[in-house]
Structures are given as C-alpha cells and as structure tokens.
C-alpha positions in Angstrom: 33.6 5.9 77.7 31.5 4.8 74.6 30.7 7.2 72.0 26.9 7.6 71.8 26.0 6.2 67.5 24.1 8.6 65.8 21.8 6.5 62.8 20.9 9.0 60.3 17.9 7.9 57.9 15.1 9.3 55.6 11.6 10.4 56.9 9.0 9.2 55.8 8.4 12.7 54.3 11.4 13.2 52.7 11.2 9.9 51.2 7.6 11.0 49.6 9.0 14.6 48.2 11.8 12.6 46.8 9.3 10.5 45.4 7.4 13.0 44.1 10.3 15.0 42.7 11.2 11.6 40.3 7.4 11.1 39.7 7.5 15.1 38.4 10.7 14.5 36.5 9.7 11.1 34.5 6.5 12.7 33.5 8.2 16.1 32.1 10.8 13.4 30.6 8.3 10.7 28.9 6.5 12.9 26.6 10.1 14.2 25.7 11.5 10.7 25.1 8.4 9.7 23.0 8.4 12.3 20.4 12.0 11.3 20.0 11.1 7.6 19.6 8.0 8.9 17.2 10.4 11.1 15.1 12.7 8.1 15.0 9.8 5.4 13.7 8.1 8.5 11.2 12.2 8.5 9.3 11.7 5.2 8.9 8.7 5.3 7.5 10.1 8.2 5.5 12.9 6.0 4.2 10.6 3.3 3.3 8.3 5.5 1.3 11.8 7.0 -0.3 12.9 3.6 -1.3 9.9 2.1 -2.9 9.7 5.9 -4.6 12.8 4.9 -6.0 11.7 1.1 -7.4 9.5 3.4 -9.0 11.4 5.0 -10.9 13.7 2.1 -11.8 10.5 0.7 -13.2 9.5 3.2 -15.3 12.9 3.5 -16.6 12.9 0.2 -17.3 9.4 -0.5 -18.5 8.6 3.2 -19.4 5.0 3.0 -17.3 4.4 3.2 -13.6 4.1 0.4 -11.9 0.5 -1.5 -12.6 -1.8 -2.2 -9.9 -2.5 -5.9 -11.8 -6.1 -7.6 -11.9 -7.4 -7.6 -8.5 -7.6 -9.0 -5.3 -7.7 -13.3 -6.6 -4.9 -12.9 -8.2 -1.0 -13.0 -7.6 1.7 -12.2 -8.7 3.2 -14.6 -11.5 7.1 -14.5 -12.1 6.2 -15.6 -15.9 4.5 -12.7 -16.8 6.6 -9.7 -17.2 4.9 -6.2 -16.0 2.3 -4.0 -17.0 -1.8 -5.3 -17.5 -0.3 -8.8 -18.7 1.0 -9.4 -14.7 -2.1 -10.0 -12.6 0.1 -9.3 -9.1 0.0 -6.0 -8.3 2.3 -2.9 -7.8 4.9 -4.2 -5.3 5.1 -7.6 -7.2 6.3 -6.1 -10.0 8.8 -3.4 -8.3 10.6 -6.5 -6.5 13.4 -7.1 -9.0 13.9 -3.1 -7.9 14.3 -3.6 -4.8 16.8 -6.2 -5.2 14.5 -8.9 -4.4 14.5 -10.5 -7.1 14.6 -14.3 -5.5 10.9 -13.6 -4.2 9.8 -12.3 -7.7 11.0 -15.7 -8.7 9.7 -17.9 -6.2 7.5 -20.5 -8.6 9.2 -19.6 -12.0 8.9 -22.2 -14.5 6.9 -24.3 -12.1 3.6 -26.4 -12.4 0.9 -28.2 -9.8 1.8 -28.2 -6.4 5.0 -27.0 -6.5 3.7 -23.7 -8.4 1.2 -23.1 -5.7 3.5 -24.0 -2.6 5.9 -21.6 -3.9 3.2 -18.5 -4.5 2.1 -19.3 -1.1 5.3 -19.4 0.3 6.2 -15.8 -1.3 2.7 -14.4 0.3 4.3 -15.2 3.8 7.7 -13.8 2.5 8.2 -10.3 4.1 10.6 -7.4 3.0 12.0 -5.0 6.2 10.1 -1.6 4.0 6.8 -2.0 3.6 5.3 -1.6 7.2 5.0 1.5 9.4 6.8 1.3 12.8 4.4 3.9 14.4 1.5 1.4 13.0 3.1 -2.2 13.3 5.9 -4.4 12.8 7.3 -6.1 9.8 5.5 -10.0 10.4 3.0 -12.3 9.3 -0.8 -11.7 9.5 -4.2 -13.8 9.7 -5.9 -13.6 6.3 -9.6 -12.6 6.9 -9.7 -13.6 10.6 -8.0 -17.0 10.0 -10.3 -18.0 7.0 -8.7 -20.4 4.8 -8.2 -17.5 1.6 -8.6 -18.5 -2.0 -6.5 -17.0 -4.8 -5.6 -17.9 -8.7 -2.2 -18.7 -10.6 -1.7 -20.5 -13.5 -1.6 -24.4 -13.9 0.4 -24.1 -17.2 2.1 -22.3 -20.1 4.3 -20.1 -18.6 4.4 -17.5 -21.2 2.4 -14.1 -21.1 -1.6 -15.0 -20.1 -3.7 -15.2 -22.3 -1.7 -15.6 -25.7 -2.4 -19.4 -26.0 -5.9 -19.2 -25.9 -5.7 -19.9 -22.2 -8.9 -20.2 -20.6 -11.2 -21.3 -17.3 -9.0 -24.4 -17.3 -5.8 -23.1 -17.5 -6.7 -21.5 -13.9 -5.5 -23.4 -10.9 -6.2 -22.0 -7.3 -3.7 -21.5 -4.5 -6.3 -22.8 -1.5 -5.1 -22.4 2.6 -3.6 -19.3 2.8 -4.1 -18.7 6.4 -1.5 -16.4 6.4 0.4 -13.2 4.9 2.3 -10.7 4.6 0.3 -7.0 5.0 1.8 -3.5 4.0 1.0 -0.3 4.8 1.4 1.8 1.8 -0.8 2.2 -0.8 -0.9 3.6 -4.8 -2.9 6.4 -6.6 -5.6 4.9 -8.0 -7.0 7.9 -9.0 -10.2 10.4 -7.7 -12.9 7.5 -7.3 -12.8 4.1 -8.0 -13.6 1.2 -10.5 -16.4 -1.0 -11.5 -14.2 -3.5 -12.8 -14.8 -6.7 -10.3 -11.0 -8.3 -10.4 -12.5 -11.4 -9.0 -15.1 -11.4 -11.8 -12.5 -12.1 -14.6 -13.7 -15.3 -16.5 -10.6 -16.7 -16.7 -6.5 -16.2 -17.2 -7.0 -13.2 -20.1 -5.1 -10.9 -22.1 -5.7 -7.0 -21.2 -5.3 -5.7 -24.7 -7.4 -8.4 -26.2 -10.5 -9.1 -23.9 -13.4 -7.6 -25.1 -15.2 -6.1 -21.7 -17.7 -3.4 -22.4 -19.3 -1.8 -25.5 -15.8 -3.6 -27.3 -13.0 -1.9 -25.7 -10.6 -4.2 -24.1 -9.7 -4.3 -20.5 -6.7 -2.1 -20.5 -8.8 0.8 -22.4 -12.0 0.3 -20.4 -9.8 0.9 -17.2 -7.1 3.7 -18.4 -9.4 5.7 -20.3 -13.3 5.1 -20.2 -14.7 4.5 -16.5 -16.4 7.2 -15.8 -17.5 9.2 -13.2 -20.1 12.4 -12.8 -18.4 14.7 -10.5 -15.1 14.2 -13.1 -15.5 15.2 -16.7 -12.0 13.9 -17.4 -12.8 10.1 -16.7 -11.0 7.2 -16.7 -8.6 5.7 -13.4 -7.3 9.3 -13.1 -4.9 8.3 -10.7 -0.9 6.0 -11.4 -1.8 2.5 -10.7 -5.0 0.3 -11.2 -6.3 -1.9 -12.2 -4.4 -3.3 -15.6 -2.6 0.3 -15.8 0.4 1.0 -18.2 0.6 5.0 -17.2 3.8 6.8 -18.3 5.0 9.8 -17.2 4.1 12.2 -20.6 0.4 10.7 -19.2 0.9 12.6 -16.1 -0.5 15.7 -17.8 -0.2 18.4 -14.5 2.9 17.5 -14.0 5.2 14.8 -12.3 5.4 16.7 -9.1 1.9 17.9 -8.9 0.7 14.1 -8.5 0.7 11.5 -6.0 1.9 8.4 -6.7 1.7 6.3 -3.3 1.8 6.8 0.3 0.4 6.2 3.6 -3.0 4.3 3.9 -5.8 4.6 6.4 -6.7 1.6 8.6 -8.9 1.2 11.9 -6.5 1.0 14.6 -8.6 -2.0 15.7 -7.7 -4.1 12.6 -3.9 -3.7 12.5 -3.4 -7.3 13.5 -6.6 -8.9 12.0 -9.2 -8.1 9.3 -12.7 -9.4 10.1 -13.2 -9.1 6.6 -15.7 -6.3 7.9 -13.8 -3.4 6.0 -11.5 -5.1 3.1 -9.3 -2.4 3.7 -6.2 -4.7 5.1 -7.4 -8.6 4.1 -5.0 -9.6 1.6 -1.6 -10.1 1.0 0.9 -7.3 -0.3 1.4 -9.1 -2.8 -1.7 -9.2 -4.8 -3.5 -7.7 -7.6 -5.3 -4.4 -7.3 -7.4 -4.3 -3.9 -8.2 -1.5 -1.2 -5.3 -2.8 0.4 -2.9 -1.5 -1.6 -4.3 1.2 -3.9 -6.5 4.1 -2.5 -8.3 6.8 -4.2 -8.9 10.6 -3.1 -12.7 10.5 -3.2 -12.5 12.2 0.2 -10.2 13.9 2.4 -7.3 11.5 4.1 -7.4 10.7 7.8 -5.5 9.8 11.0 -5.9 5.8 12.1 -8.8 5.7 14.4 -10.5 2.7 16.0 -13.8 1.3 14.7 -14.4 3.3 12.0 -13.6 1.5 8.6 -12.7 3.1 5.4 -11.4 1.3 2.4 -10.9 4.6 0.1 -8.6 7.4 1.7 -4.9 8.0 2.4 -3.8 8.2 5.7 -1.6 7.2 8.8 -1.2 6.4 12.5 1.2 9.8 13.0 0.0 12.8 14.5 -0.8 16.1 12.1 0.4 14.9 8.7 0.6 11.5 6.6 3.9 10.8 4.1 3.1 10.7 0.0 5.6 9.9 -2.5 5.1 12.3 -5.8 5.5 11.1 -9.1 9.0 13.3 -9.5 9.9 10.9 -7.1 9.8 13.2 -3.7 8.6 13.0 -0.5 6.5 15.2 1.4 4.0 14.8 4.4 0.7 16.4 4.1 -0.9 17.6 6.6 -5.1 15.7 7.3 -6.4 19.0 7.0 -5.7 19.6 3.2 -8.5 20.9 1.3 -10.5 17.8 0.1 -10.2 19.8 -3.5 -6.6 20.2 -3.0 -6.3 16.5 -2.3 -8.0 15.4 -5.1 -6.4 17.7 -7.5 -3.3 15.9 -6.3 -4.6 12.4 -7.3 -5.9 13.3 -10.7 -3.0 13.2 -13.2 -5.0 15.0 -15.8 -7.3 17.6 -14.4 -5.1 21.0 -14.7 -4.9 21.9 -11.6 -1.3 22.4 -10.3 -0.1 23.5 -6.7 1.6 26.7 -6.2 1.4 27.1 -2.6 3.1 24.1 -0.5 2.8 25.6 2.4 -0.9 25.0 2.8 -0.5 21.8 2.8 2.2 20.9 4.0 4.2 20.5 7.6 7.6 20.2 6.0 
C-alpha cells in the first residue's frame, strides 16, 4: 500500500510575517550601517584636513609664513614664482611640493606659448586623493561655471619672480577653454570680513611689495595691515591667508591654537557638481589665487550644506552637528554649527585678544 505524501509549504501569512520581520530588521539595521559608513567618510575627511594641516607647517618651516592665498581668482599658480605675495596661485599651489606633489607644482616650468598654457591647464584638471569630502563628493573633474569656456592669466615670458623686469600688460598671456577642473572642499582663514581688493582687477603681472595701490602703500601692506572694517578696530585681513599674505606665526598674536587656519567650507548641496556661476562659492579651480572657493571668512556663523541657499563667506560642511577646522598649532577639532557667532569670529581673528578657555562649548570632540 502507498504511503499517502505530505507537501509541507509556507502560507501565505507566514510568508508576510516573515516578510515583515526582515522589513523590521533592515530598517533597525540601515540607520546602524549608515552612521558607520558616515563615521568612516567624516575620518577621511579628518585625515585630509590633518594632512594638508601638516603641508602647513612644512611651509612655514620652510618659508617662515603661512601659506598665501595668491592674487585672486584669474590667476594660477606659476611654478617660477616661489611662495608668498610674488606667487599669484593660491594656498594649495604653493603647499604641493609638501605634499609630495611636487611634479604638478612643476607642470609648465621653464615653459613659454602654448606649451606654458597646455601645461597650467592640464595641472587645473590634475586631482590629488585629499582635498574633497567623501560625505560631500568624490575626488573628479568638474564643469567650470556651468560649462563656460573659463578665462585665466599666466605669464608669456621671463620666468623669474613677477614683476622684477618691469613686466607689464604684455607680459600677460591668457590660459582660454578651461571647461574643466578640479574643485576642493576646504577652505583658508581669511580673516573676520573680507577684502576690497578685486584680484581680477590687477593691471598687469605686478610685484606685491612694489605696486603702489592705495594712498602709496603697496599691495602686500594694503592687504596684511590697512583694509579696514567698522565693526573691527584691529583691521587689516585678520585672518592666515589672503590675498598676497606673508603671515608668520609671532603674527598670530592670540595664540597658534586659538586660531583657525582652514577647514570645511559651506556649499549649496545643489551645486556640488556644477556652479551656475549664481554663488561663486565653488566656480574655480583649486588651484587658483584667492577666491570664495578656497578662503572663507567668519563674518557670520558657519553652516550645514543645504540646498538653494548660496553663501560664498562662512565655514561649514555636509556632516551632521559639527564641521572639521584645522588650528594654526596644527590640530584638529570639529566644531559644532551652533558656536557663538562671537566665538567663531574670535577664532578667525589672529589679533583681537580674545582666547578660548572653555572647549567644551564648542566643541563635539
């Protein structure tokens, strides 16, 4: 006699409570699993922060200033200029021998005409694995001002420090069809408010000391010691690097750990690919002289990423809570978006006496 087979299956409810069960167990494990991956990208952005912290100091041990943010936005970085206001590139140009990148430093030494400005716009596209964000985007090449065919200057000749031959309007040749660039998300002291010194302005391929800009004080004074400003009695670029700066450490007056000296920039979340040129706050390449991309000031308080709302001036980050700032002693801290504005700007000036004593209040570390 046959045995009777038994087939043994799920319901159709048991198949939805198991179902559910996995559906209840994936969403307690996601939020899990993405503060891990968050606390994973925020080290990295840690390390990068800690690294170019470190060029810093190389530089200034080498140069004996910080870093200078070089002559605005036009202008790039030229390998036969040496550092300080005679480089017109701007603060990461002139830490890359510091970061052992030296070969991107150099790319159009020595060189004139075409060759000069293929190399320069060859270096623009040239990107280095530590200065992006993960949490914000990925190391890669960007549109320059929505796909607009940029404009910037180099020189056509005399490779020896600007402006010591007499150079003028003719010596300037311009590096045309940059479509494309590098970006980077982090961002010098400039100070407590900003500059009315128009780096695209600049008459032609001049020396800092020497150029006579206002009421005869050349460009380096003007900028490190008489822009003013009325809600700052101290004056001047307050901050570690602008525009032609040359600012050494016995010049950080509150001390070298009571001052920024870079860190996390804000950017509209809706502009991390492309600029419209709406904002200026992301347009250009890292590379370049002082510009909202890459120098911000502590006018204001700092701010989270959000989208459609663009500000050129403040700090700031795509984490959650608190934003990463390198200090002049060459640590690392994140600061929480809720500082106290006058805490914040106390922190930018190098010069205004006011030191921090409680780090817990602004801090999440």
């Amino acid at each position: 006699m046959k045995k009777s087979v038994v087939r043994r299956g799920f319901t159709l409810i048991e198949l939805l409570v198991v179902m559910t069960i996995i559906g209840i167990l994936v969403g307690l494990t996601l939020p899990a699993v993405n503060i891990a991956r968050e606390s994973a990208r925020r080290m990295v952005c840690v390390n990068n922060i800690t690294q170019i912290s470190r060029a810093f100091m190389a530089h200034v041990t080498a140069q004996g200033f910080f870093p200078s943010g070089g002559w605005g936005y036009w202008w790039v970085g030229e390998p036969d200029c040496g550092y300080g206001s005679q480089q017109p590139g701007g603060w990461l140009f002139s830490i890359l021998d510091y970061l052992e990148q030296g070969n991107i430093r150099n790319q159009g030494l020595g060189m004139d005409g075409t060759a000069r400005t293929d190399a320069i716009r060859g270096r623009m596209k040239n990107p280095i694995p530590i200065i992006n964000c993960p949490t914000r985007r990925t190391r890669n090449i960007y549109p320059t001002k929505d796909g607009e065919a940029d404009k910037y200057m180099t020189q056509a000749k005399d490779h020896s420090f600007v402006g010591l031959k007499g150079q003028n309007a003719s010596s300037i040749q311009y590096v045309t069809q940059v479509l494309e660039c590098i970006k980077g998300d982090y961002a010098t002291n400039a100070g407590t408010f900003g500059h009315d010194i128009a780096g695209s302005g600049l008459p032609s391929m001049v020396n800092a000391h020497s150029y006579k800009y206002k009421d005869g004080y050349t460009l380096r004074d003007y900028s490190m010691k008489y822009v003013t400003d009325s809600t700052d009695s101290t004056g001047g670029l307050n901050g570690i690097s602008f525009l032609f700066s040359e600012v050494t450490p016995d010049e950080v007056e509150d001390g070298l750990a009571n001052t920024y000296m870079l860190g996390e920039k804000y950017l509209n979340t809706a502009k991390y690919i492309v600029d419209n040129n709406d904002s200026g706050a992301d347009n250009e390449s890292a590379y370049d002289g002082a510009d909202n991309d890459n120098q911000r000031i502590c006018s204001g308080g700092p701010g989270r990423d959000r989208k459609g709302t663009d500000w050129t001036d403040p700090f700031g980050s795509a984490h959650a809570i608190s934003f990463n700032m390198a200090f002049c002693d060459g640590s690392v801290r994140r600061v929480n978006y809720n500082i106290n504005t006058d805490i914040h700007r106390n922190l930018c000036n190098r010069r205004d006496g006011n030191k921090i004593t409680d780090w817990s209040a602004i801090s999440d570390d």
